[in-house]
N, CA, C and O atoms as CSV, one atom per row, in Angstrom:
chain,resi,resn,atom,element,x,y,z
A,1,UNK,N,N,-24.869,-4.785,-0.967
A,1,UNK,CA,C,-23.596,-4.275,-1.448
A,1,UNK,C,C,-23.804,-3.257,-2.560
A,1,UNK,O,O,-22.860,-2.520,-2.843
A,2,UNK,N,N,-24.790,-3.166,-3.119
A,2,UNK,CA,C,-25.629,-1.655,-3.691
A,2,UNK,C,C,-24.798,-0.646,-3.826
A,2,UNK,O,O,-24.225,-0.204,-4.822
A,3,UNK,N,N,-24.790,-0.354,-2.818
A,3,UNK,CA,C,-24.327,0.996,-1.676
A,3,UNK,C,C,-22.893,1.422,-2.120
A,3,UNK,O,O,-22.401,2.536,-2.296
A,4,UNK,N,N,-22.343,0.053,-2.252
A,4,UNK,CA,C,-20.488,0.072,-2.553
A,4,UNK,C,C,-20.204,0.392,-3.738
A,4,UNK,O,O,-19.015,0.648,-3.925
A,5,UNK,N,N,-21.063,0.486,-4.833
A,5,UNK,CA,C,-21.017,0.273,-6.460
A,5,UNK,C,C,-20.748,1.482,-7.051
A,5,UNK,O,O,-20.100,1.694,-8.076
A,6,UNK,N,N,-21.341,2.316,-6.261
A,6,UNK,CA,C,-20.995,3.877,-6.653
A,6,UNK,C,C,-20.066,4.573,-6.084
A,6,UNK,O,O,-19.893,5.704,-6.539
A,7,UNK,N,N,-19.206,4.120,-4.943
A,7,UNK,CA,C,-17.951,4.508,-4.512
A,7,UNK,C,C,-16.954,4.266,-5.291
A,7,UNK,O,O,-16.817,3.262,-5.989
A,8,UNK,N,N,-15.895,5.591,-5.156
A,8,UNK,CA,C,-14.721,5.027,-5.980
A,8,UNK,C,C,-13.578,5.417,-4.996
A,8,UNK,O,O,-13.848,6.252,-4.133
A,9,UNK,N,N,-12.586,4.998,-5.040
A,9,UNK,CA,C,-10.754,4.807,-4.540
A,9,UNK,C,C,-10.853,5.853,-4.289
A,9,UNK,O,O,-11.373,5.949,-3.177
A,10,UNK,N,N,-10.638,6.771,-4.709
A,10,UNK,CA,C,-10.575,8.595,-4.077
A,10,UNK,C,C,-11.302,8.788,-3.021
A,10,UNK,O,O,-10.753,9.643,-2.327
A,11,UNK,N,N,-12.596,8.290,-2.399
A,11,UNK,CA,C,-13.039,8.219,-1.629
A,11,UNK,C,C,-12.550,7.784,-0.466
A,11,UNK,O,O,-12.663,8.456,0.559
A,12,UNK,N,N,-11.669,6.051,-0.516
A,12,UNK,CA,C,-11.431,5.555,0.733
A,12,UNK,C,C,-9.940,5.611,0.963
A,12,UNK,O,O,-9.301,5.136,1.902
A,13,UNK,N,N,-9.369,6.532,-0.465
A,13,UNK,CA,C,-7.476,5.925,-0.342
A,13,UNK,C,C,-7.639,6.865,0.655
A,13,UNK,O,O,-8.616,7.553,0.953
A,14,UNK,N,N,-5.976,6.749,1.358
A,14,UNK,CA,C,-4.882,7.684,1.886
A,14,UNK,C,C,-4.486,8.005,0.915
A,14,UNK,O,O,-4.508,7.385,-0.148
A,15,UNK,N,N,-3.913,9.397,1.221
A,15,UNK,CA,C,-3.385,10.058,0.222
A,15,UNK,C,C,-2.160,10.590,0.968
A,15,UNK,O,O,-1.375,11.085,0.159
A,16,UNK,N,N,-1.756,10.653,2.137
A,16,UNK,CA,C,-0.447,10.747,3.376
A,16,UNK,C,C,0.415,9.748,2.806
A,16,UNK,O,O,0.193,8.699,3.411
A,17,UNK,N,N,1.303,9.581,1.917
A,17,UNK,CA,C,2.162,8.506,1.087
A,17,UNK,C,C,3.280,8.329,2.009
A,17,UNK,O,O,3.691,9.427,2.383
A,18,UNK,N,N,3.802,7.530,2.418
A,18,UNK,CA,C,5.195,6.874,2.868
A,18,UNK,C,C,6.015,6.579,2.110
A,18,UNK,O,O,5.884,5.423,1.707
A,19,UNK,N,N,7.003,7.219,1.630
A,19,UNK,CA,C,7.748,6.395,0.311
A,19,UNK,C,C,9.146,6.375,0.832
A,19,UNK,O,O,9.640,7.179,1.623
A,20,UNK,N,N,9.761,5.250,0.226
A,20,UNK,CA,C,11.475,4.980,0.345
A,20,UNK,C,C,11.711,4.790,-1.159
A,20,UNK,O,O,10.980,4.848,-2.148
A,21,UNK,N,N,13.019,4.540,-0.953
A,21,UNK,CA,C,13.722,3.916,-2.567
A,21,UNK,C,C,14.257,2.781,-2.377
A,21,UNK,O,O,14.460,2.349,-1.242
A,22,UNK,N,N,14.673,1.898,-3.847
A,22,UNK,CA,C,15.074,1.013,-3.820
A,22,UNK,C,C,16.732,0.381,-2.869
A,22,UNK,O,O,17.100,-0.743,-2.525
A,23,UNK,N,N,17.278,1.607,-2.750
A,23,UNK,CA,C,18.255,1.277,-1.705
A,23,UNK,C,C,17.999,1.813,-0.539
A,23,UNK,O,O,18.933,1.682,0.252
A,24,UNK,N,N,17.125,2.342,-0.155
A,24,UNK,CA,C,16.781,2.750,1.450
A,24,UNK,C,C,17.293,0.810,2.186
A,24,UNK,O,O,17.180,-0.287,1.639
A,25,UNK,N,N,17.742,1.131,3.343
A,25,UNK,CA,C,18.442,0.181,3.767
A,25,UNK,C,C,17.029,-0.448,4.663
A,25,UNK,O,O,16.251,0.229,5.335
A,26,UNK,N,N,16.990,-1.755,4.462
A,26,UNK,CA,C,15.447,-2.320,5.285
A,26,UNK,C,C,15.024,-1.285,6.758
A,26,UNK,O,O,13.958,-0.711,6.979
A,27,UNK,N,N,16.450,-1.319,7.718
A,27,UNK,CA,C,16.042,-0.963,9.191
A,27,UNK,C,C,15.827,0.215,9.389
A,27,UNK,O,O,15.606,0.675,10.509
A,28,UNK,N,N,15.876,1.211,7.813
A,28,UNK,CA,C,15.669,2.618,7.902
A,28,UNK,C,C,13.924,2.803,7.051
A,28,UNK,O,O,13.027,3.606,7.308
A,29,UNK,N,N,13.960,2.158,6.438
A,29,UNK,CA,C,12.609,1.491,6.343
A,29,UNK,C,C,11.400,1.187,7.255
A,29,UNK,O,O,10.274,1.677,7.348
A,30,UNK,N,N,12.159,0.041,7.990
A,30,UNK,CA,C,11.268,-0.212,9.268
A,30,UNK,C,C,10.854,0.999,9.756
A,30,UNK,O,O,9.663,1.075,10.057
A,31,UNK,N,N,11.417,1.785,9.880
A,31,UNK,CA,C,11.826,3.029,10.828
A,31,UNK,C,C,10.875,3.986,10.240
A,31,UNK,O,O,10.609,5.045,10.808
A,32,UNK,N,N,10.425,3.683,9.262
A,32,UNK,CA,C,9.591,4.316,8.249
A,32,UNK,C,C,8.314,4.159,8.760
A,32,UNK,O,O,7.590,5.127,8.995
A,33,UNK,N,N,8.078,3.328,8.897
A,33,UNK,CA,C,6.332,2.124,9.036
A,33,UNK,C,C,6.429,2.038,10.763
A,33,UNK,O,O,5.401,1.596,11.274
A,34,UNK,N,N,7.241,2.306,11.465
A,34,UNK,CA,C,6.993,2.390,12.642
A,34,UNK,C,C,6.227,3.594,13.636
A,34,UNK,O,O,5.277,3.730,14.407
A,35,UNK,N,N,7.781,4.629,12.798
A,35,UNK,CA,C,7.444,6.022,12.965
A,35,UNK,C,C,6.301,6.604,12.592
A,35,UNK,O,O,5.725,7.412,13.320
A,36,UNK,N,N,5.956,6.326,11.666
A,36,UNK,CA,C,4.430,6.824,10.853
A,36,UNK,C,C,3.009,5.237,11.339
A,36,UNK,O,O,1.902,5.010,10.851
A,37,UNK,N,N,3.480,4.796,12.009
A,37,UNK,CA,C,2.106,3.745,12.508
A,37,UNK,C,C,1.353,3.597,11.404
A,37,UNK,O,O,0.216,4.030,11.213
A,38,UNK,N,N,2.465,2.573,10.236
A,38,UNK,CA,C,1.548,2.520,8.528
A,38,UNK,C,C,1.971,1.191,8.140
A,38,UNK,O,O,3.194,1.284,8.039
A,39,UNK,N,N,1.690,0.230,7.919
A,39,UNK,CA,C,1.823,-1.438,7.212
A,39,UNK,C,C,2.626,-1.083,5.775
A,39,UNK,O,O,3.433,-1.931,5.394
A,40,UNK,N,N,2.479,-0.092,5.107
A,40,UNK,CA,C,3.424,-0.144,4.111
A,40,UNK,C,C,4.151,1.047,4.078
A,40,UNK,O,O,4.163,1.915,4.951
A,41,UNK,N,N,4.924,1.032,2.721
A,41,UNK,CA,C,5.629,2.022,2.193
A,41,UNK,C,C,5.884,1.957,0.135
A,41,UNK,O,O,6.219,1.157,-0.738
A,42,UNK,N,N,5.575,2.969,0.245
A,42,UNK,CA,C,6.055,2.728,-1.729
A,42,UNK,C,C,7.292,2.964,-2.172
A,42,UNK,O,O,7.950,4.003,-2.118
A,43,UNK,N,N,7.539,1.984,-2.585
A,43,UNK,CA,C,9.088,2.262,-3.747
A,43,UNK,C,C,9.184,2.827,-4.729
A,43,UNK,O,O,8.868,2.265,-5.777
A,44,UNK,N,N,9.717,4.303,-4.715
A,44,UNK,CA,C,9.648,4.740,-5.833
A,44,UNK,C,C,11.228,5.277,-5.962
A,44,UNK,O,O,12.176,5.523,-5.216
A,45,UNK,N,N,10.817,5.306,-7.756
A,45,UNK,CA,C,12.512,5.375,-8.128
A,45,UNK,C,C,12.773,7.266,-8.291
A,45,UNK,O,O,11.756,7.947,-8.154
A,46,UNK,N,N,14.085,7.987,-8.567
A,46,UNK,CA,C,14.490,9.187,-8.293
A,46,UNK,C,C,13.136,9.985,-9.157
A,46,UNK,O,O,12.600,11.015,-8.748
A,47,UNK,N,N,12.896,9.529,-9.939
A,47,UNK,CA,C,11.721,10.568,-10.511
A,47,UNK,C,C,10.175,10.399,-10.140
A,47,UNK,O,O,9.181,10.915,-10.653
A,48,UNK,N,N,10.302,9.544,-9.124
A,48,UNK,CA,C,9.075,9.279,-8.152
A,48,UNK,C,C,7.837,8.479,-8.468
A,48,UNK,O,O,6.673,8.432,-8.070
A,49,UNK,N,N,8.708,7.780,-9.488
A,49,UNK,CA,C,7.582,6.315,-10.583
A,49,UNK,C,C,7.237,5.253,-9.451
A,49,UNK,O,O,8.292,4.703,-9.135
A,50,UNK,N,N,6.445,4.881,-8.909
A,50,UNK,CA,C,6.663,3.193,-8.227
A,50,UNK,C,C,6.779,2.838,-9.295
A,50,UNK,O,O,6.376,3.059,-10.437
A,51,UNK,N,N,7.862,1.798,-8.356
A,51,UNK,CA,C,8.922,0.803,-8.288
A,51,UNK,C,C,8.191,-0.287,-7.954
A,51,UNK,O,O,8.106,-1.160,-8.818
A,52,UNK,N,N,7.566,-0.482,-6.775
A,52,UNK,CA,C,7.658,-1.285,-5.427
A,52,UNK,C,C,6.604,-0.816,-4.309
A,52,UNK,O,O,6.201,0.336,-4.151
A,53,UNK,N,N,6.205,-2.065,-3.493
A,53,UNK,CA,C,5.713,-1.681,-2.219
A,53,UNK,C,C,6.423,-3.092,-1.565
A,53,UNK,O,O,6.585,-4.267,-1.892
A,54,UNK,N,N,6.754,-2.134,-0.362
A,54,UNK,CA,C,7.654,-2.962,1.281
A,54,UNK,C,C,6.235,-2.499,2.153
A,54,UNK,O,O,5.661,-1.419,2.292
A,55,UNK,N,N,5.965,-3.985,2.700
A,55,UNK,CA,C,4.773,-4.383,3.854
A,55,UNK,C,C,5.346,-4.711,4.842
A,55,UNK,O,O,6.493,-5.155,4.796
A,56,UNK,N,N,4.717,-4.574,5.884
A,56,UNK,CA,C,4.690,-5.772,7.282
A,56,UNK,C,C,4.918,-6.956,6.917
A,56,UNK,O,O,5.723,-7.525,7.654
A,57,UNK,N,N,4.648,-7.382,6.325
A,57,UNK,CA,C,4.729,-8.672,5.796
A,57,UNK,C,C,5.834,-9.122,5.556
A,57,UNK,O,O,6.342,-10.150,6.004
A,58,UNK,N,N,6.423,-8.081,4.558
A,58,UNK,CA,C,7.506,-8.568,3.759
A,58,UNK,C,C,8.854,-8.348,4.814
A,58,UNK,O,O,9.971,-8.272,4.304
A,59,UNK,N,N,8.731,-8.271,5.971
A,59,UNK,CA,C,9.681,-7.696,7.199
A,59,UNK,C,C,9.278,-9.033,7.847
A,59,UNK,O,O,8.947,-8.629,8.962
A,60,UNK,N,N,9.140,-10.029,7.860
A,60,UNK,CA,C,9.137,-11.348,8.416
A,60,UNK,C,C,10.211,-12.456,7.551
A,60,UNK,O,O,10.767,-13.423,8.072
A,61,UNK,N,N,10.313,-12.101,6.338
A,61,UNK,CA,C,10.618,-12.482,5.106
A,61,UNK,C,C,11.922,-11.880,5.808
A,61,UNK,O,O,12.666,-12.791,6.174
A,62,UNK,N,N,12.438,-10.530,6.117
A,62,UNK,CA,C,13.190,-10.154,6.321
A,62,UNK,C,C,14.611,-10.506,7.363
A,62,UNK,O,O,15.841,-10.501,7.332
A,63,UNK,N,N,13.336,-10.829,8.362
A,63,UNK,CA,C,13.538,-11.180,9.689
A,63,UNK,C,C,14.682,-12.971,9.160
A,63,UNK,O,O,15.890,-13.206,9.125
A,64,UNK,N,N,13.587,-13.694,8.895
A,64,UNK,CA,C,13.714,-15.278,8.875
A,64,UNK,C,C,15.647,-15.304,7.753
A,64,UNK,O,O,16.599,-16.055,7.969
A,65,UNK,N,N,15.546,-14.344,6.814
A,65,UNK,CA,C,16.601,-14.700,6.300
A,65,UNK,C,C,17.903,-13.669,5.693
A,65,UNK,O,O,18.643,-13.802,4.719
A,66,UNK,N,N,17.796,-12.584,6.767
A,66,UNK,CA,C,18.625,-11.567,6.883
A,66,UNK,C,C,19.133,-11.759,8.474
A,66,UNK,O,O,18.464,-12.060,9.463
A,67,UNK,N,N,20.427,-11.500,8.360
A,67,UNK,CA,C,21.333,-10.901,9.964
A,67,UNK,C,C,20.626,-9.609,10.359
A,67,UNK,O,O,20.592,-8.751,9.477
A,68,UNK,N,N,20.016,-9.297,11.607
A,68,UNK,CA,C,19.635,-8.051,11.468
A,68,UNK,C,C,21.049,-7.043,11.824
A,68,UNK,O,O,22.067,-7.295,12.468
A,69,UNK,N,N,20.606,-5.831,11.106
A,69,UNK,CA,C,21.173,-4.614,10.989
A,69,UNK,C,C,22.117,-5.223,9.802
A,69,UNK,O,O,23.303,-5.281,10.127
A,70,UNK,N,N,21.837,-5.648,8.596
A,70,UNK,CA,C,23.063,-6.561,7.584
A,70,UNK,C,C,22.966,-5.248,6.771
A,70,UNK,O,O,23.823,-5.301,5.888
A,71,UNK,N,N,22.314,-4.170,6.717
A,71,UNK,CA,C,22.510,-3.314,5.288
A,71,UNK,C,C,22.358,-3.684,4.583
A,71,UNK,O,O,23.265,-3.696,3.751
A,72,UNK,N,N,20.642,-4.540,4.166
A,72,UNK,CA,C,20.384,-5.152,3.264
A,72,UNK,C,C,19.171,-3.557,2.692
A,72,UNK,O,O,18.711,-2.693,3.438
A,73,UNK,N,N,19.031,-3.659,1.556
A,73,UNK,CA,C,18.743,-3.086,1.066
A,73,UNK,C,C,16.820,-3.282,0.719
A,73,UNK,O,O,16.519,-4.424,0.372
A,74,UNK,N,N,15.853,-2.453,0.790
A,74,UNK,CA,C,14.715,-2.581,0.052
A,74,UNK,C,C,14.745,-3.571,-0.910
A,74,UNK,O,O,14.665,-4.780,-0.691
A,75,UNK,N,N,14.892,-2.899,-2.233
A,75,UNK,CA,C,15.066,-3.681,-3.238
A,75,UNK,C,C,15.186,-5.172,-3.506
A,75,UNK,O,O,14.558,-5.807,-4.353
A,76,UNK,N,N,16.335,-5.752,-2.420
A,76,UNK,CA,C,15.830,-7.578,-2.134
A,76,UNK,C,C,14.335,-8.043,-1.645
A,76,UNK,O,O,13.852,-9.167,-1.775
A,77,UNK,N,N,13.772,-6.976,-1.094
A,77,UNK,CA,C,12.364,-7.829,-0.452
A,77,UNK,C,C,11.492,-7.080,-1.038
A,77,UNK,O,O,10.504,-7.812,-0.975
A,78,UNK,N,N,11.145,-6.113,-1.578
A,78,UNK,CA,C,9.979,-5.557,-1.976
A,78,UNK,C,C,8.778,-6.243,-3.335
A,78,UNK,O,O,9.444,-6.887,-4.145
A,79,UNK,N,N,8.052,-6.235,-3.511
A,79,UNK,CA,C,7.307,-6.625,-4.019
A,79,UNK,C,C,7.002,-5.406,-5.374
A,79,UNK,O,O,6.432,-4.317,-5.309
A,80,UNK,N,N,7.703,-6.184,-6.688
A,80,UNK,CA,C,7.200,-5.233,-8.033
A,80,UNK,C,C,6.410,-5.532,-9.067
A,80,UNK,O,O,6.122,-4.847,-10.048
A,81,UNK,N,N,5.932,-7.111,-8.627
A,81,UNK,CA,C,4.619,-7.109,-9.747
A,81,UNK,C,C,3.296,-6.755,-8.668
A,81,UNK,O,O,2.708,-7.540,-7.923
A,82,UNK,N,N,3.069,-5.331,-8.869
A,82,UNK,CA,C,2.484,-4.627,-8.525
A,82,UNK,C,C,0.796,-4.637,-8.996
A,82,UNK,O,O,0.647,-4.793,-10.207
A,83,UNK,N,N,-0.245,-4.517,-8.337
A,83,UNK,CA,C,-1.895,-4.450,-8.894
A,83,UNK,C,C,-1.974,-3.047,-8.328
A,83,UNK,O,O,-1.874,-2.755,-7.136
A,84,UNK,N,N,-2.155,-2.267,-9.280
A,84,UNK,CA,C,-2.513,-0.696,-8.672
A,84,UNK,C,C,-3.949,-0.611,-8.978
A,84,UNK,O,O,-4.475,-1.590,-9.507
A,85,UNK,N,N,-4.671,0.462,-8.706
A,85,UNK,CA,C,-6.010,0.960,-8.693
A,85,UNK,C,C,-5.871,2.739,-9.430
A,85,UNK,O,O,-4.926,3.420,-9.032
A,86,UNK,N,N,-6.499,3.129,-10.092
A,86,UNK,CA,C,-6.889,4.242,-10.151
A,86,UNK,C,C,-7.767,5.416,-9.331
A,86,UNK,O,O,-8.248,4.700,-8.453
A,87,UNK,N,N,-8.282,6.766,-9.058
A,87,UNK,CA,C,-8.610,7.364,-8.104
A,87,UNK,C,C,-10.200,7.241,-8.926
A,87,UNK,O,O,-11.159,7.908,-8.537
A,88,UNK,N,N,-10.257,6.575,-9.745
A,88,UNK,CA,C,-11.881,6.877,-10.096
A,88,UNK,C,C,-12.077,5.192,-10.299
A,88,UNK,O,O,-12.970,4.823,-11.061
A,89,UNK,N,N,-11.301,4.261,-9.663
A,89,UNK,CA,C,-11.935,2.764,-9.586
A,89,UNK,C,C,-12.672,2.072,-8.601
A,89,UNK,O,O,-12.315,1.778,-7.460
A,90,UNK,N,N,-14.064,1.777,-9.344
A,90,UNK,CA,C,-14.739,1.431,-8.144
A,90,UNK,C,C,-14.380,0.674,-7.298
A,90,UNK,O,O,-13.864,-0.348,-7.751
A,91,UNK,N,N,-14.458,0.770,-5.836
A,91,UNK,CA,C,-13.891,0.159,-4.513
A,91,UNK,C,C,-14.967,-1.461,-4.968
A,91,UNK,O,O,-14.195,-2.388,-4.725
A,92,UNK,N,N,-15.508,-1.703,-5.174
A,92,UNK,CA,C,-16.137,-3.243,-5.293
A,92,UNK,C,C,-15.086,-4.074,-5.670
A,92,UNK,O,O,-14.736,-5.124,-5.132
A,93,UNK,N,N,-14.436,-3.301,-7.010
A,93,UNK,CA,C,-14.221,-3.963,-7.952
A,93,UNK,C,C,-12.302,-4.427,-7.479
A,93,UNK,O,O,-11.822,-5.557,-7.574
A,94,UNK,N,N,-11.499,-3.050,-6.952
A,94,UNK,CA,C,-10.638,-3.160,-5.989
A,94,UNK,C,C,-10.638,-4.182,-5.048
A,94,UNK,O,O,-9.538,-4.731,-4.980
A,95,UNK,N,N,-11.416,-4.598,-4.356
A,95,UNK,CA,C,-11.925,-5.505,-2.568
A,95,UNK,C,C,-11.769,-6.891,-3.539
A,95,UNK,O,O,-11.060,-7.822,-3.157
A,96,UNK,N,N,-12.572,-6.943,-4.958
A,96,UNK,CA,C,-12.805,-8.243,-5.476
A,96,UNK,C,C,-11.175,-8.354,-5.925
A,96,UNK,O,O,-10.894,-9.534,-5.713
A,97,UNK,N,N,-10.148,-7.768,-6.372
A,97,UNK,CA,C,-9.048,-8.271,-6.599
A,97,UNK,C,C,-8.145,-8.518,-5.664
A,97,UNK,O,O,-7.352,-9.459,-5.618
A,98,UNK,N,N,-8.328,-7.417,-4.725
A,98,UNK,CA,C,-7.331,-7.684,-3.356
A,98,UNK,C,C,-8.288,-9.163,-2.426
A,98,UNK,O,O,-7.822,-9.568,-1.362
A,99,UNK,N,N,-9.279,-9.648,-2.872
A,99,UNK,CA,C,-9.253,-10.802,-2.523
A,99,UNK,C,C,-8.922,-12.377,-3.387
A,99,UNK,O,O,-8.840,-13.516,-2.928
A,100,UNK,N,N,-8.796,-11.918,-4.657
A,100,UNK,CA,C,-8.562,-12.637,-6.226
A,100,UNK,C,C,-6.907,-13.325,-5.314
A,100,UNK,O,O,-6.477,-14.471,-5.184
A,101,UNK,N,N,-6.421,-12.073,-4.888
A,101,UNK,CA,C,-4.545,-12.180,-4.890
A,101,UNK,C,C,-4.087,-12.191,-3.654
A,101,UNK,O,O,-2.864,-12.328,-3.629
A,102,UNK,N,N,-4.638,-12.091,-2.511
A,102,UNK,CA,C,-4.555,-12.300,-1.297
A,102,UNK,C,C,-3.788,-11.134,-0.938
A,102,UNK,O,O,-2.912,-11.348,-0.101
A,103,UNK,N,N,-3.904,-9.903,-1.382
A,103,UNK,CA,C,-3.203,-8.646,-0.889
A,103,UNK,C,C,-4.068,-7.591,-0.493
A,103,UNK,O,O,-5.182,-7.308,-0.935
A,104,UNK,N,N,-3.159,-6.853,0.722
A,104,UNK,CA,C,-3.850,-6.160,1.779
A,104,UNK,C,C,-4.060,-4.567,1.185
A,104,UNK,O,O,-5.061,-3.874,1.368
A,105,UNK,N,N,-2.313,-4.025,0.099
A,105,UNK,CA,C,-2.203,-3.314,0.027
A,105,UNK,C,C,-2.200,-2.658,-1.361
A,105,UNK,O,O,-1.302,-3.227,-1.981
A,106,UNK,N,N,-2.792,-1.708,-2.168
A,106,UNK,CA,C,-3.286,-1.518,-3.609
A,106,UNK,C,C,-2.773,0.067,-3.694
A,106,UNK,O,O,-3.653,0.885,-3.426
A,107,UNK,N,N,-1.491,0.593,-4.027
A,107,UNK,CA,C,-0.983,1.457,-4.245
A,107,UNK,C,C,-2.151,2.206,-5.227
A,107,UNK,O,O,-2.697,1.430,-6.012
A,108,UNK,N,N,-2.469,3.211,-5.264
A,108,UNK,CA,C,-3.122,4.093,-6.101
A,108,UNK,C,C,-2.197,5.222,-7.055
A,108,UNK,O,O,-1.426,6.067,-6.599
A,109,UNK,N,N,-2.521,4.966,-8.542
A,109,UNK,CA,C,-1.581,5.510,-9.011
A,109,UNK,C,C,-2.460,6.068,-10.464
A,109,UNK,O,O,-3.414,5.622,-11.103
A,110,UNK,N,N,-1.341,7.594,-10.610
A,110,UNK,CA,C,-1.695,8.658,-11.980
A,110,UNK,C,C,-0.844,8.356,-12.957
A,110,UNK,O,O,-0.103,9.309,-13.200
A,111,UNK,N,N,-0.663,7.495,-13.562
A,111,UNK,CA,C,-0.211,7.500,-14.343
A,111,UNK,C,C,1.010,6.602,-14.109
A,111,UNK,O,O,0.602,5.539,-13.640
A,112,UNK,N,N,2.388,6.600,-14.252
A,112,UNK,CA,C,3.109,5.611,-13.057
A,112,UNK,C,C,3.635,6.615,-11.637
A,112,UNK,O,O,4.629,6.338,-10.964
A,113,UNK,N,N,2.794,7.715,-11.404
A,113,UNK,CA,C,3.584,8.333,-10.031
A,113,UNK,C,C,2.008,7.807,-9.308
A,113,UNK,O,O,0.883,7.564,-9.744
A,114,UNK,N,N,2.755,7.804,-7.831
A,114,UNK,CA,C,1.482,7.463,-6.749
A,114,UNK,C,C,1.165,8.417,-6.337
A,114,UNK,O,O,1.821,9.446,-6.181
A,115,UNK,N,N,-0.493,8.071,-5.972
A,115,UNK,CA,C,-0.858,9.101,-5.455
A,115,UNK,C,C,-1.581,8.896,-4.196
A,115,UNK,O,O,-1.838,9.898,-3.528
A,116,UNK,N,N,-1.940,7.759,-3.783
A,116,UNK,CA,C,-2.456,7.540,-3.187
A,116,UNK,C,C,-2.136,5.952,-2.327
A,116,UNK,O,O,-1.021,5.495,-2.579
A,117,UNK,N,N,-2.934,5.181,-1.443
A,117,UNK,CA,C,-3.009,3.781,-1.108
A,117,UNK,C,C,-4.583,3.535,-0.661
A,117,UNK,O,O,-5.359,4.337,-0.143
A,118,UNK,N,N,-4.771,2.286,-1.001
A,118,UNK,CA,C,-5.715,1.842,-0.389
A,118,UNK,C,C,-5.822,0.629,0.378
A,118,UNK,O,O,-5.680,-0.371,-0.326
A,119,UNK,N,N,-6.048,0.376,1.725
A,119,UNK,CA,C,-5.652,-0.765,2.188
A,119,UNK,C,C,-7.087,-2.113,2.531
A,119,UNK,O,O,-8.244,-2.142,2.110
A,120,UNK,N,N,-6.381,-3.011,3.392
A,120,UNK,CA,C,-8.087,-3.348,3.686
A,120,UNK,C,C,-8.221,-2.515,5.113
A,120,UNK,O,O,-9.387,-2.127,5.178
A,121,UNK,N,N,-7.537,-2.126,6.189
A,121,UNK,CA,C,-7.634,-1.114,6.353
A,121,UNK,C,C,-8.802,0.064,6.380
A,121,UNK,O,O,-9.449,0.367,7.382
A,122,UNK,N,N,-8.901,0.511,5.396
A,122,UNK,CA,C,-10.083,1.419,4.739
A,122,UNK,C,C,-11.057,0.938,4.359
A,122,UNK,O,O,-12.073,1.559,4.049
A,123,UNK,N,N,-10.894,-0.318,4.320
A,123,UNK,CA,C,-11.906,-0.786,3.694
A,123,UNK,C,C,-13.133,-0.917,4.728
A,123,UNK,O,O,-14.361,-0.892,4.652
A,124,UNK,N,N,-11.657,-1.149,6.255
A,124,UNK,CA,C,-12.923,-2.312,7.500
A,124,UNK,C,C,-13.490,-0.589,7.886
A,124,UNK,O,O,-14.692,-0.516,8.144
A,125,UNK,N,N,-12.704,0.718,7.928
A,125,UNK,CA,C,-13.317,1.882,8.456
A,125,UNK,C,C,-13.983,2.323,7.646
A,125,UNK,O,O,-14.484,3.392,7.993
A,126,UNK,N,N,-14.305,1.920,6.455
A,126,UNK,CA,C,-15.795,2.385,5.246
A,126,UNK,C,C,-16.874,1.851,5.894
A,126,UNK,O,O,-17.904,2.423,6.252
A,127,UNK,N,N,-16.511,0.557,6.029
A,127,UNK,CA,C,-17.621,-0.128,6.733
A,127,UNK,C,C,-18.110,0.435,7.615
A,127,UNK,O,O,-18.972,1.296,7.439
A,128,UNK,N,N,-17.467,-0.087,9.305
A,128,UNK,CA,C,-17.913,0.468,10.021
A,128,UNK,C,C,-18.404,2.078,10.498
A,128,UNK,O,O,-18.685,2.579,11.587
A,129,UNK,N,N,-18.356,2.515,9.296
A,129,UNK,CA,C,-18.536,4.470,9.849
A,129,UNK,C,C,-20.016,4.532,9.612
A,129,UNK,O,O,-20.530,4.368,8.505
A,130,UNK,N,N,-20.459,4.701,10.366
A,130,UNK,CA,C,-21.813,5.373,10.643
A,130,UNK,C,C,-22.398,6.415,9.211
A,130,UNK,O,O,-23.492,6.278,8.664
A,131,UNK,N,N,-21.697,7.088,8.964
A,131,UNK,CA,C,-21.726,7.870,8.075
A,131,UNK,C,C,-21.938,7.419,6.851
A,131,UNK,O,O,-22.977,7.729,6.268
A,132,UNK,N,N,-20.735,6.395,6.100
A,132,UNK,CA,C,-21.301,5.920,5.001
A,132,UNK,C,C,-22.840,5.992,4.410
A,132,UNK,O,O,-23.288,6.451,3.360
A,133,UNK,N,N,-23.640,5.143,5.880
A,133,UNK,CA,C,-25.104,5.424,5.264
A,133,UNK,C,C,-25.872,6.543,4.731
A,133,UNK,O,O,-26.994,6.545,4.225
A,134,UNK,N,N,-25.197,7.326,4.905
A,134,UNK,CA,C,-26.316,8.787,4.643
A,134,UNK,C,C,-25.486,9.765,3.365
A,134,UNK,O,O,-25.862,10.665,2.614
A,135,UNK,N,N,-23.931,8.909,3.633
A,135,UNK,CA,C,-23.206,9.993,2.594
A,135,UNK,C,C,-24.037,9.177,1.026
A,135,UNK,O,O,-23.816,9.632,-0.097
């Protein structure tokens, strides 16, 4: 695991951001993470601070105790105690918290605007790329 110590987040985030707001209505949301073939989305508020991240996940949550099409809003299901990462934090040290907290998804952020995500995701295509070894 050597190898991983000198990588940092800028390396493996996305930087293609999905974002809604706190009242984007869930099924326009969905519509979000479908359309774009992405497990999350960031909540950010009018001046483009996260807020929030809405998962796959949190759309089961959705499912079990919403009417669908109710015009329920983001904001009831999203998740705001947030673990972000920086673009110069080593990916070891990232993998060791997103396994500390049992989360998939680690918004990358400048300051409080996002800039990025990192998922596990990226993590399993760091791995497996051929390339890694030689970069």
């Amino acid at each position: 695991m050597d190898e991983i110590d000198d990588v940092f987040v800028a390396r493996l985030m996305t930087s293609d951001l999905h974002t809604v707001t706190p009242d984007t209505l869930v099924e326009d949301a969905a519509g979000v993470l479908l359309d774009n073939d992405v497990s999350s989305a960031l909540v950010v508020d009018e001046d483009g601070a996260l807020v929030g991240i809405l998962t796959t996940t949190d759309f089961v949550d959705i499912v079990a105790k919403s009417q669908p099409k109710a015009e329920t809003t983001v904001e009831r299901y999203m998740s705001t105690d947030l673990i972000t990462a920086g673009a110069q934090d080593r990916v070891a040290d990232v993998a060791s918290v997103m396994i500390e907290h049992g989360i998939h998804h680690v918004p990358v952020v400048d300051g409080d605007e996002p800039i990025g995500i990192i998922t596990t995701s990226d993590f399993a295509a760091y791995v497996s790329s051929p390339e890694r070894l030689s970069a």
